[in-house]
C-alpha positions as CSV (number, residue, x, y, z in Angstrom):
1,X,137.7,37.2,226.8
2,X,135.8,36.3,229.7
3,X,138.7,35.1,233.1
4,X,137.8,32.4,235.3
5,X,135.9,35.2,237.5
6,X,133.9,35.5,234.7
7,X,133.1,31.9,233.7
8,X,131.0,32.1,230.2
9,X,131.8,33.0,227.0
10,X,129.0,35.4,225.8
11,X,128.6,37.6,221.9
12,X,129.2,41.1,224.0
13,X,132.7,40.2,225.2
14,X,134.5,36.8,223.1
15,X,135.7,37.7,219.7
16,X,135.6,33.9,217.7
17,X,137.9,33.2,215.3
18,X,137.8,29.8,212.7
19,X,140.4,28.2,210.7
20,X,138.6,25.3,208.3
21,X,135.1,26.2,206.6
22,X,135.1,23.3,204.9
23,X,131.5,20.3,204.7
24,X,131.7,20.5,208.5
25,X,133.2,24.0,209.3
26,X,130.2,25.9,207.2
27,X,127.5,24.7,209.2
28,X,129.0,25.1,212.5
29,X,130.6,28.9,212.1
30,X,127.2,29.3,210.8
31,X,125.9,28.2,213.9
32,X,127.6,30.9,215.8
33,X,126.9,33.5,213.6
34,X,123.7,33.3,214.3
35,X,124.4,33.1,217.8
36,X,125.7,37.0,217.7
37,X,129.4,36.6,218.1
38,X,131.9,38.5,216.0
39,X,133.4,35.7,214.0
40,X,137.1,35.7,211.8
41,X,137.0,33.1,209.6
42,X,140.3,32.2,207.6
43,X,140.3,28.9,204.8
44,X,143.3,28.0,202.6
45,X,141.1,28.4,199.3
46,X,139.8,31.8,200.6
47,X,136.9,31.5,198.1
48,X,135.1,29.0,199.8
49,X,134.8,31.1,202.9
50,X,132.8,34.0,200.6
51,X,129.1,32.1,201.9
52,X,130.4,32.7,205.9
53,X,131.5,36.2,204.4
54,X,127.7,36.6,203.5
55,X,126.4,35.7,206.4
56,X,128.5,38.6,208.3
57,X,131.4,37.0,209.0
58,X,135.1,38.6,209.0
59,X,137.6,37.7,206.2
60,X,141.3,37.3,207.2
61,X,144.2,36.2,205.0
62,X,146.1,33.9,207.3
63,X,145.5,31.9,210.7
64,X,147.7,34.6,212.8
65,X,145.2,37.2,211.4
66,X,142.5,35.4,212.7
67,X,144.2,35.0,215.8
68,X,145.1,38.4,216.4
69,X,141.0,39.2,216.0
70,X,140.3,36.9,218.1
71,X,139.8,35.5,221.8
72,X,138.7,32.0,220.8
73,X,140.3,30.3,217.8
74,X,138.8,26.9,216.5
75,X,140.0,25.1,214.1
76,X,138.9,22.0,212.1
77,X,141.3,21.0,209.2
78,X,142.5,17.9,207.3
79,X,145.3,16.3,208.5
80,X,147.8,16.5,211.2
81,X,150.2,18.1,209.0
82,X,147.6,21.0,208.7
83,X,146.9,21.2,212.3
84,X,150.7,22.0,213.0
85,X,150.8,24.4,210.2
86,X,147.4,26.5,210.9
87,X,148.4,26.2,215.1
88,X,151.9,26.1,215.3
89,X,154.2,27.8,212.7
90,X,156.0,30.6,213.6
91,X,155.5,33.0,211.1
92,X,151.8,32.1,210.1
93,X,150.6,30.4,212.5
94,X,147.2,31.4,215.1
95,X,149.5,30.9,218.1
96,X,152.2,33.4,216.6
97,X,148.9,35.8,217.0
98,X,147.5,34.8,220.2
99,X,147.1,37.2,222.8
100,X,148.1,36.4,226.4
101,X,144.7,34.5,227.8
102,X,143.3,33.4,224.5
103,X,142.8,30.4,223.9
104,X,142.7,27.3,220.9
105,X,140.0,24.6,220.3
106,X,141.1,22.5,217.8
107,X,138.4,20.2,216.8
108,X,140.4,18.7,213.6
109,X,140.4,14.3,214.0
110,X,144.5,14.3,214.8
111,X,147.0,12.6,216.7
112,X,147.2,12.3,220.7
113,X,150.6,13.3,220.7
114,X,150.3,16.2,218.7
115,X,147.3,17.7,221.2
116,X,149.9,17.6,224.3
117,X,152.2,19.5,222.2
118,X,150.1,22.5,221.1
119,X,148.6,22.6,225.2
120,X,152.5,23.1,226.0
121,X,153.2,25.6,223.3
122,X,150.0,27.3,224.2
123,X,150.6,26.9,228.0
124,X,154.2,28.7,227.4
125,X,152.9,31.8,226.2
126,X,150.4,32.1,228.7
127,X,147.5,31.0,226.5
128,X,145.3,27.3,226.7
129,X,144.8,24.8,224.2
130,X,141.6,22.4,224.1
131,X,141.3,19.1,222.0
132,X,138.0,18.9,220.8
133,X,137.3,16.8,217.9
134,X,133.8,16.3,217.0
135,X,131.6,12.7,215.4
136,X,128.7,13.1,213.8
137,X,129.2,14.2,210.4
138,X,127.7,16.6,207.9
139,X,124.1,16.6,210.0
140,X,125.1,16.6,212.8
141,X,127.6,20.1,212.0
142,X,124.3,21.3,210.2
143,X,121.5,20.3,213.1
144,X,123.9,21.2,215.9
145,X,124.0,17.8,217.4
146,X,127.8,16.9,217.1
147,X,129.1,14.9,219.9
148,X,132.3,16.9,221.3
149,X,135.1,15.1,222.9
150,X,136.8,17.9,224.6
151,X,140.1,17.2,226.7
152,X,142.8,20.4,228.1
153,X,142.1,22.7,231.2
154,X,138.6,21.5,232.9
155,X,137.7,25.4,234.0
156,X,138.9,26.6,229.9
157,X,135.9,23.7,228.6
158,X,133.4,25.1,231.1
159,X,134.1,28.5,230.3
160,X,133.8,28.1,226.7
161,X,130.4,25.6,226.8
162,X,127.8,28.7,225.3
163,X,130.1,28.2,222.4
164,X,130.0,24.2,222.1
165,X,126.4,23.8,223.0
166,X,125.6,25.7,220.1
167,X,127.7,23.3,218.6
168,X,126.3,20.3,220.3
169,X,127.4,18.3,223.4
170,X,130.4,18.4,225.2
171,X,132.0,15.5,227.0
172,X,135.2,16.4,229.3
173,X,137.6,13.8,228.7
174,X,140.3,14.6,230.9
175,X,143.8,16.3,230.2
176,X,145.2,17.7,226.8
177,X,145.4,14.3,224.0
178,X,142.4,12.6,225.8
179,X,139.8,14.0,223.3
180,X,142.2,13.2,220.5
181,X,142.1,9.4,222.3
182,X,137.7,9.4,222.4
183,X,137.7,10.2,219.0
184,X,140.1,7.5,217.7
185,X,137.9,5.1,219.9
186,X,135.1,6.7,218.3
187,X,136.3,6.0,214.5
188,X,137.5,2.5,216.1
189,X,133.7,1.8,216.4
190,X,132.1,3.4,213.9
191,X,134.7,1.7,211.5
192,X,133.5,-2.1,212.7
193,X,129.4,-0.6,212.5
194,X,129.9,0.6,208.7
195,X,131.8,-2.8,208.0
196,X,128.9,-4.2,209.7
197,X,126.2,-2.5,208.2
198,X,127.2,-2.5,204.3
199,X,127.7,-6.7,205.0
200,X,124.5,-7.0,206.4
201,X,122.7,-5.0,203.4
202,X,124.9,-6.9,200.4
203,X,123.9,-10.5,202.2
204,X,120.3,-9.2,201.8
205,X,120.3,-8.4,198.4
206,X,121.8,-11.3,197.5
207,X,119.2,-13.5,199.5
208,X,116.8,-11.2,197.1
209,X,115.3,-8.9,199.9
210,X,113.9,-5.6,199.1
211,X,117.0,-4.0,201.3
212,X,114.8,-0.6,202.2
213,X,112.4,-2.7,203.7
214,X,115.4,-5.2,205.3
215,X,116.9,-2.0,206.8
216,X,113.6,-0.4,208.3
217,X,112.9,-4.1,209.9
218,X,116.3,-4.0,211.4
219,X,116.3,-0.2,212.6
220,X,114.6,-0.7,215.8
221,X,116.0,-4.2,216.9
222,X,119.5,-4.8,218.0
223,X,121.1,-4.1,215.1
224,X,119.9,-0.7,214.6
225,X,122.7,2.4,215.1
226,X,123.6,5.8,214.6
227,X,125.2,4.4,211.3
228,X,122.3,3.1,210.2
229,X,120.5,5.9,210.5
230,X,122.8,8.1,208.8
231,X,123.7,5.9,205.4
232,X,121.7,3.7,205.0
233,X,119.0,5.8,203.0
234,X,121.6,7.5,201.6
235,X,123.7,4.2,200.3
236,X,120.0,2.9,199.0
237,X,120.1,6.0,196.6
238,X,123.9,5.8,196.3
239,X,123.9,9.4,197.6
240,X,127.7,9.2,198.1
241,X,128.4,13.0,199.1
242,X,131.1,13.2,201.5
243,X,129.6,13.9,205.1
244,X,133.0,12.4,206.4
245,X,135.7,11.4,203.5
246,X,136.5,8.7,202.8
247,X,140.4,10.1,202.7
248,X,139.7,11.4,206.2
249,X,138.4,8.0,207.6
250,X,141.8,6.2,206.2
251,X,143.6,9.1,207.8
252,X,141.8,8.2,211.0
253,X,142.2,4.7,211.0
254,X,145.8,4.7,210.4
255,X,146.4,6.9,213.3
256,X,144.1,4.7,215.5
257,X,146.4,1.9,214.0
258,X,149.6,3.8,214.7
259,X,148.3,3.8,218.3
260,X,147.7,1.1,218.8
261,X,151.2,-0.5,217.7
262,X,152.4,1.9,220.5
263,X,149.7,0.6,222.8
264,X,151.2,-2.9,221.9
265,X,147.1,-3.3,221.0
266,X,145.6,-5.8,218.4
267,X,142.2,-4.7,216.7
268,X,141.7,-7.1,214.0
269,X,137.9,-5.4,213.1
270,X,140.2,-2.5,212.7
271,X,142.6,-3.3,210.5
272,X,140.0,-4.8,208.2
273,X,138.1,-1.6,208.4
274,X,141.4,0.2,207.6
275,X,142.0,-1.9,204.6
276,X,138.5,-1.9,203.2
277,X,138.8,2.0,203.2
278,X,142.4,2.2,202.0
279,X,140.7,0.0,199.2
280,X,138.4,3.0,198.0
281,X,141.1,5.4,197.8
282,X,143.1,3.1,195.8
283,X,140.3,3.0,193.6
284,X,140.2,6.8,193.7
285,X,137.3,7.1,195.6
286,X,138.5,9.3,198.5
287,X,136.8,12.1,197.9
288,X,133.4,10.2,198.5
289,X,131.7,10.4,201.9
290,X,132.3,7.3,204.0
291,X,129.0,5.1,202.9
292,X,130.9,4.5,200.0
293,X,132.3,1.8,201.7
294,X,129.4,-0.4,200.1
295,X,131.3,-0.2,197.1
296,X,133.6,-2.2,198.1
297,X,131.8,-4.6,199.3
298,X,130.0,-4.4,195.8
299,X,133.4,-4.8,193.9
300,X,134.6,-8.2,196.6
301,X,131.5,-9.8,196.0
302,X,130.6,-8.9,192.0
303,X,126.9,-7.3,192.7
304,X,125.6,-3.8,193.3
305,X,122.8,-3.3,195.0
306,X,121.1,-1.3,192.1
307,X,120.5,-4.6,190.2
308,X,117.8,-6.7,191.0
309,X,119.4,-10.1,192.8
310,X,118.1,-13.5,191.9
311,X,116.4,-14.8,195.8
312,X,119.1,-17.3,197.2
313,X,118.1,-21.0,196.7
């Protein structure tokens, strides 16, 4: 692994492992696969890492076996829960298999707290620990434009960017939690834009506009957004594929929630995001990607956009 005399991460001298090769995870191991490093991946249903495997990748049967291969371990799994277990158990875990001077990017959605915490284990045994959760969904993993919101050691971040600009850009955020923080304030908006976004295209059906041509009117004025861009076509063909689950998004929300009861914060737009979302699970709809959220505008309001719409009189 390169030392702060040697600032850059480079394919001749950092071993990569990766924990997660799930919608996002595939694209972006592939990513720097291609790139020439010597990447161990690890993934709980071992099977779905065979593609990576394929593609010259390293097999390993458990995140301290990718660990122990490795200089730079990323990880980008479910749910908090699964960040502790993958990071942090004793027996199992990738900092168990950590060498002195290696070093964890966990780019997993989780909670603040929870990033300070792995940066202290990490910090204890001589290693460093970067938050670095990602936005920009399933294209952005696949196109290697992903906004990273990386937060930990300043000097780790810049020693590690030939890695995350072939992942897409990085943003320093400040000390260990703060990435964690950017991307709750991320979901925080991109929740209100998709509430925004599925009202605006269920009030044009019903005034019996064609809604492809309402949304490519709209795209360059004010209320065009990265949202748009991203589902709108794809809620037109209800093209529901998860990019981003919909589980994941009510994961998000209620951390940004639980933070913001701490904060002593109120963000109504988020809490009716939050509910909307919780609203498609309950409907068992959480395995969907998160433009499924028209349907429950749909459902609220008795129409669906794949049925012609009387104009409004």
């Amino acid at each position: 692994m390169a030392t702060a005399a040697e600032p850059v991460a480079s394919p001749s001298k950092t071993r990569v492992g990766w924990i997660g090769t799930g919608v996002m995870g595939h694209s972006m191991c592939s990513h720097i696969i291609n790139a020439g490093y010597t990447l161990t991946v690890f993934n709980r249903t071992l099977s779905k890492a065979q593609p990576l495997v394929d593609l010259g990748a390293h097999l390993a049967n458990s995140p301290l076996a990718v660990a122990s291969q490795s200089d730079v371990v990323f990880t980008i799994v479910g749910y908090p829960s699964d960040v502790r277990s993958v990071l942090l158990d004793p027996t199992s875990g990738a900092l168990a298999g950590l060498l002195s001077g290696g070093v964890l990017v966990d780019m997993s959605t989780s909670e603040p707290s929870l990033a300070v915490e792995i940066a202290s284990a990490a910090a204890s045994k001589g290693c460093a620990s970067i938050d670095a959760p990602v936005s920009g969904g399933d294209l952005g993993a696949k196109n290697g434009t992903l906004a990273i919101f990386a937060a930990g050691d300043e000097a780790v971040v810049q020693r590690l960017n030939p890695l995350f600009a072939l992942l897409g850009k990085v943003n320093y955020m400040g000390s260990p939690g703060k990435g964690q923080f950017a991307k709750l304030a991320n979901q925080i908006t991109l929740a209100s834009n998709m509430v925004g976004l599925v009202e605006g295209m269920v009030y044009a059906h019903k005034a019996g506009l064609d809604v492809g041509l309402f949304l490519n009117a709209i795209s360059t004025g004010a209320a065009g957004s990265k949202s748009l861009d991203l589902f709108g076509d794809r809620i037109l063909k209800r093209d529901f594929k998860p990019g981003f689950y919909v589980n994941h998004f009510v994961k998000d929300l209620g951390i940004c929630l639980k933070e913001c009861q701490i904060m002593g914060l109120a963000l109504p737009g988020l809490a009716l995001a939050q509910q909307l979302y919780l609203s498609l699970k309950a409907h068992g709809e959480g395995n969907l990607g998160n433009q499924a959220l028209i349907l429950a505008l749909e459902r609220l309001n008795n129409v669906s956009l794949e049925s012609p719409s009387a104009p409004a009189t």
